[in-house]
C-alpha positions as CSV (number, residue, x, y, z in Angstrom):
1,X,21.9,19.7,4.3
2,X,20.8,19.9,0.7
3,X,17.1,20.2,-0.7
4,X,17.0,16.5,-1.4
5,X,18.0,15.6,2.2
6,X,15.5,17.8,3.9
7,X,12.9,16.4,1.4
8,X,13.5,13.1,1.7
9,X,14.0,12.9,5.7
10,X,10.5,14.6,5.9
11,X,8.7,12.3,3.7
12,X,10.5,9.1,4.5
13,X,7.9,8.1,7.5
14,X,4.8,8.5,5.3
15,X,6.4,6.8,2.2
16,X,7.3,3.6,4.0
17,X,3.7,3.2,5.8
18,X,2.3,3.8,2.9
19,X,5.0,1.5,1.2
20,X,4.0,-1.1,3.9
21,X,0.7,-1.1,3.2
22,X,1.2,-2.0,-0.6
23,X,3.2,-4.6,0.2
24,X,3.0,-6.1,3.2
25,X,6.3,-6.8,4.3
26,X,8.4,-4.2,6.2
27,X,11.6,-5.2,4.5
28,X,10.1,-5.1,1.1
29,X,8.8,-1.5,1.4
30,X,12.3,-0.2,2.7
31,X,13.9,-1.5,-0.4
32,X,11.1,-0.3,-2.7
33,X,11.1,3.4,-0.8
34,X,15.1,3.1,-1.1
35,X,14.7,2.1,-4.7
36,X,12.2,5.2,-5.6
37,X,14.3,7.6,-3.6
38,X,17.7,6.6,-5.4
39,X,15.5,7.5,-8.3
40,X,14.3,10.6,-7.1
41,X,18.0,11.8,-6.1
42,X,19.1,11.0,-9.9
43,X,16.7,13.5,-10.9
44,X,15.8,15.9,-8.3
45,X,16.5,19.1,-10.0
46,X,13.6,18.4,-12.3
47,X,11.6,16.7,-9.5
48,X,11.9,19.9,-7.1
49,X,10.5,22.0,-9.6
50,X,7.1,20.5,-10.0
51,X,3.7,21.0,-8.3
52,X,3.9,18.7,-5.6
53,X,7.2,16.7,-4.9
54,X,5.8,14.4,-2.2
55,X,2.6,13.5,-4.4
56,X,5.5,12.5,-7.3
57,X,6.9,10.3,-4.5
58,X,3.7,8.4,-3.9
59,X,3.3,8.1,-7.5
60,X,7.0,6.6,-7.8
61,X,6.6,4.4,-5.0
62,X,2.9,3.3,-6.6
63,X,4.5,2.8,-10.2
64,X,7.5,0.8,-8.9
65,X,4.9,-1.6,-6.7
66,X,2.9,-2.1,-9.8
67,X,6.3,-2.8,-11.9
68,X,7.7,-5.5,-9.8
69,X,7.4,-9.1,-11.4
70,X,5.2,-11.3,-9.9
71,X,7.8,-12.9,-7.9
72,X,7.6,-14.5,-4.2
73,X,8.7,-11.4,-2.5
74,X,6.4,-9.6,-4.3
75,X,3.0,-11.3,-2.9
76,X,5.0,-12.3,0.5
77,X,3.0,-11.0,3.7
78,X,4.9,-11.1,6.6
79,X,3.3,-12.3,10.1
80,X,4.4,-10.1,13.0
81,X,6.2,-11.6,15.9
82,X,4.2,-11.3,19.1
83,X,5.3,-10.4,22.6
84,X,5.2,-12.8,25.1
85,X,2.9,-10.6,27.0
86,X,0.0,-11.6,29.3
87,X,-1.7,-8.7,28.6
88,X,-1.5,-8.2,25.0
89,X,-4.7,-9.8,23.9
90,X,-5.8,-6.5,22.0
91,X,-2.2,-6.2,20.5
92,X,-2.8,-9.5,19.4
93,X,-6.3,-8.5,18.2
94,X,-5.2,-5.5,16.5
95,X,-1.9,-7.4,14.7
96,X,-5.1,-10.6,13.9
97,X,-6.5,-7.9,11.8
98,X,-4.3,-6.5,10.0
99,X,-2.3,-9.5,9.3
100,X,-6.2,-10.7,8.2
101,X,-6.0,-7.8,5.8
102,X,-2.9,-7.7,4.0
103,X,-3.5,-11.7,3.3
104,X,-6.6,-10.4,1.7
105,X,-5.2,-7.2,-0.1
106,X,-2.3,-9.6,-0.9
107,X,-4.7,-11.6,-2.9
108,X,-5.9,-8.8,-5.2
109,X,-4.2,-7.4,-8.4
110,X,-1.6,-5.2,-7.7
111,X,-3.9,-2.0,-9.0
112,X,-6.8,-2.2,-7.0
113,X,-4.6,-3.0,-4.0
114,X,-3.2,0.4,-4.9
115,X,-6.7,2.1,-5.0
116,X,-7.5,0.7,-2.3
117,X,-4.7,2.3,-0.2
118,X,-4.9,5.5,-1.8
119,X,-8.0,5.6,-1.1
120,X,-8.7,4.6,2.5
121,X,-5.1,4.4,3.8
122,X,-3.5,7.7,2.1
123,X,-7.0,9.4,1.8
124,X,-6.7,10.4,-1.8
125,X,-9.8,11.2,-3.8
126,X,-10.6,9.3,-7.0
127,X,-9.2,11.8,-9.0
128,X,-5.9,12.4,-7.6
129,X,-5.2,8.1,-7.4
130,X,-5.8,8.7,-11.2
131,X,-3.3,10.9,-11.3
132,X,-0.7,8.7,-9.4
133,X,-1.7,5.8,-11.4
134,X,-1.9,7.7,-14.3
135,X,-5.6,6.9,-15.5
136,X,-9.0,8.2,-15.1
137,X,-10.9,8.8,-12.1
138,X,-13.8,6.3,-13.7
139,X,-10.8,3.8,-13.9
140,X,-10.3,4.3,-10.6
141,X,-13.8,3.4,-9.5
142,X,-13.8,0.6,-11.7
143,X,-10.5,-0.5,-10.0
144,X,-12.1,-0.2,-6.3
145,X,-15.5,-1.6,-6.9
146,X,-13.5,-4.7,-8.6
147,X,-11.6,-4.8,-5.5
148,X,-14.3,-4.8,-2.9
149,X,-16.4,-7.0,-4.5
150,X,-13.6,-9.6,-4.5
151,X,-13.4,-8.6,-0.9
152,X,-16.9,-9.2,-0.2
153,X,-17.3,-12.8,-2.2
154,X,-14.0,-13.9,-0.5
155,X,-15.6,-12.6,3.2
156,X,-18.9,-14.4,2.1
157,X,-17.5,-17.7,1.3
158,X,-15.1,-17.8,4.6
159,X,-18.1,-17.2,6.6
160,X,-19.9,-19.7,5.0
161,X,-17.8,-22.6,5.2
162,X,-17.3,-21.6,8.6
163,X,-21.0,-22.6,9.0
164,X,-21.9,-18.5,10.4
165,X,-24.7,-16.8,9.7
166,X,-24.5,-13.8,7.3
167,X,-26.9,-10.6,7.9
């Protein structure tokens, strides 16, 4: 097994959650991981000789999310299939909310989505999403504060017209 494989079969899991969460779409984050690591393989021998080869992933997988046109497929959130289950109201629950949040990350621009998964999905601090997104850390705050605040006023209005009270 070459370098490459042994890379790439160890950091294949991680790269299409994280993949999945950008996108939404299961589907669409295989072909955008497959896309990146077709990329990688093309130039491996200068990619295994930096830093950190799995944080140049993420960063590849980020930049070819952001690149994508804004096409159908690329704002399409999928709805899971549910089991026929009688017992599977807190699967049902659990799929409720994060179908809830992908329609709602789907909705913002394609860079502070990505801050937004760095940051609470993949963990990152501010300044290494700046350096996967190539921009300053301040950028990056800018980028998340944008993004929850249009999370906020979206969360507001919803629970207003539904005629709840807000605390």
């Amino acid at each position: 097994m070459t370098d490459f494989e042994v890379f790439a079969r160890a950091q294949l899991p991680g790269l299409l959650r994280y993949s999945v969460m950008l996108t939404g779409d299961r589907e669409l984050a295989a072909d955008l991981v497959q896309d990146v690591l077709v990329k990688m393989y093309r130039q491996w021998s200068r990619i295994s000789r930096a830093d950190r080869p799995d944080r140049y992933a993420v960063r590849m997988v980020t930049n070819q999310f952001l690149s994508w046109r804004r096409s159908k497929a690329a704002r399409h959130i999928a709805v899971a299939e549910l089991p026929d289950d009688p017992h599977a109201e807190l699967f049902e629950t659990t799929h409720a909310v994060r179908d809830d949040m992908w329609r709602r990350l789907a909705k913002l621009p394609k860079r502070q989505r990505a801050v937004l998964v760095l940051r609470y999905y993949q963990q990152l601090t501010d300044a290494e999403i700046g350096d996967v997104l190539g921009c300053a850390p301040v950028t990056v705050r800018g980028h998340a504060h944008r993004a929850l605040a249009t999370l906020r006023v979206d969360l507001t209005a919803e629970l207003i017209a539904g005629g709840k009270e807000i605390r």
